[in-house]
N, C-alpha and C positions, 0 to 999 in steps of 0.2 A: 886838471881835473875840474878847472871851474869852467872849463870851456866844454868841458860835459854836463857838467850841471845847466851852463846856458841851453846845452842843445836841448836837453832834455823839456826843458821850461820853454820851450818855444815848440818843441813836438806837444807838449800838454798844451798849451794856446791853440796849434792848429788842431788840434784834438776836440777842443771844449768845443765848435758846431758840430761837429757830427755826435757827439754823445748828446747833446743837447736833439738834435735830430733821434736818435734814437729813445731817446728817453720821451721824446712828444708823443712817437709811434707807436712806441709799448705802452703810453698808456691809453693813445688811441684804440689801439686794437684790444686793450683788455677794457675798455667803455662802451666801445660799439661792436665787438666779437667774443670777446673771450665771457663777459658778465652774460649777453642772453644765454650765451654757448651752455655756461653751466648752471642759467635758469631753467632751458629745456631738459639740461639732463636729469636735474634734480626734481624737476616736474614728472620725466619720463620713470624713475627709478620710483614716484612714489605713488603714481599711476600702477605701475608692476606688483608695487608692494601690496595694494590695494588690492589690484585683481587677482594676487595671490594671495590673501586672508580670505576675497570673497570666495573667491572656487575653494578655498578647504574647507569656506562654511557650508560653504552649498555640495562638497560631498561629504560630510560628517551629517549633515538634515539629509541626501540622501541614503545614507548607511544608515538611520536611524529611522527612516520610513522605511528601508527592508528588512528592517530588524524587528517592526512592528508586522509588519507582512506577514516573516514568517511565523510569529507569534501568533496570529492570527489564524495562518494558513492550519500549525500546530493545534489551535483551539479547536479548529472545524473539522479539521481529522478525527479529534480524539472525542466531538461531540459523535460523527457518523459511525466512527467503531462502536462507541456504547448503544447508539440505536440502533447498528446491526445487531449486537449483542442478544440486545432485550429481545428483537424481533424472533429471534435463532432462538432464545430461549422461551417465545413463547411458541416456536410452532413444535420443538421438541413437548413441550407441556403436552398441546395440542395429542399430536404423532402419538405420545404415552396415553391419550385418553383414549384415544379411538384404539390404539392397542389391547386396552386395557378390554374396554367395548367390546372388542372381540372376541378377545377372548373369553370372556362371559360368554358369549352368546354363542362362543364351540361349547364350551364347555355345558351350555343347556342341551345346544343341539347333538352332542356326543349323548348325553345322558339320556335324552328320549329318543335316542337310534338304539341306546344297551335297553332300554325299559322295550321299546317295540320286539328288540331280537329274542330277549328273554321273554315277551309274551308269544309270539311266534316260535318259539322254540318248547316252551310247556305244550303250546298246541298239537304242535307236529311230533312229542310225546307221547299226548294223547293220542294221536289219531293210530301212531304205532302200536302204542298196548292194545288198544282197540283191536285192531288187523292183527294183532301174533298171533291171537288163539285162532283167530278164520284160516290164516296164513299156514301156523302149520297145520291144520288140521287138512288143508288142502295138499298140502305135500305130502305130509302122511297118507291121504289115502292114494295119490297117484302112485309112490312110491310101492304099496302094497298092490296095488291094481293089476299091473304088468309086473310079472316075474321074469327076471331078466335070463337069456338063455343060455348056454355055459358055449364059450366058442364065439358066440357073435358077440358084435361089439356094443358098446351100452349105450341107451339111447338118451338124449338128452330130455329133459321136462319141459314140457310146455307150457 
């Protein structure tokens, strides 16, 4: 057993350069690779981090400049309906006067068409009472004039 134990203590002896070899290497390589290796990535990861706070700022300012847009847009809408509004209701105004207008002015014109027919109409009264007593008395005597004759047929008045 102790002649295992020697071998062993002599395999650990030829051992000690290459551990020492690798223990130069690893920290070789983690002094001049591995340290920039994980100053770029930690530079790159907060470079990312960065341009991802800045793009949610800059699309939260732009959702908030369309949110004023359409607020905006909303205002300008709701000023042009109430201007059409007034407009609409002033030319109804309007439209009701000149209806209104109008109708005055039938309703004169009606009234001095019934006032003219009712003077023309007393007139031409007159003129008939006038002419009934000439009228029949004109028919009366043709009537009497010509005695009609029994058999022939009757003749009409001239």
């Amino acid at each position: 057993m102790q002649e295992i134990v020697h071998q062993l203590g002599e395999l650990f002896l030829q051992a000690v350069p290459t551990v020492l070899i690798i223990l130069i290497f690893y920290f070789m390589l983690r002094a001049l690779f591995f340290k920039p290796l994980l100053g770029v990535m930690a530079e790159r990861d907060s470079r990312t981090v960065g341009a991802q706070k800045a793009s949610e700022a800059a699309q939260a300012a732009a959702a908030e400049k369309v949110k004023q847009y359409q607020e905006a847009l909303k205002q300008a809408r709701g000023q042009v309906y109430a201007e059409q509004e007034s407009a609409r209701k002033k030319l109804l105004e309007e439209r009701a006067a000149q209806i209104k207008e109008a109708r005055t002015k039938a309703a004169g014109e009606v009234s001095a068409a019934k006032a003219r027919v009712a003077t023309e109409l007393a007139a031409a009264r007159r003129d008939v009472e006038a002419t009934v007593a000439q009228l029949s008395a004109e028919i009366a005597r043709r009537i009497l004039q010509t005695p009609p004759r029994p058999g022939a047929p009757m003749r009409e008045a001239r």
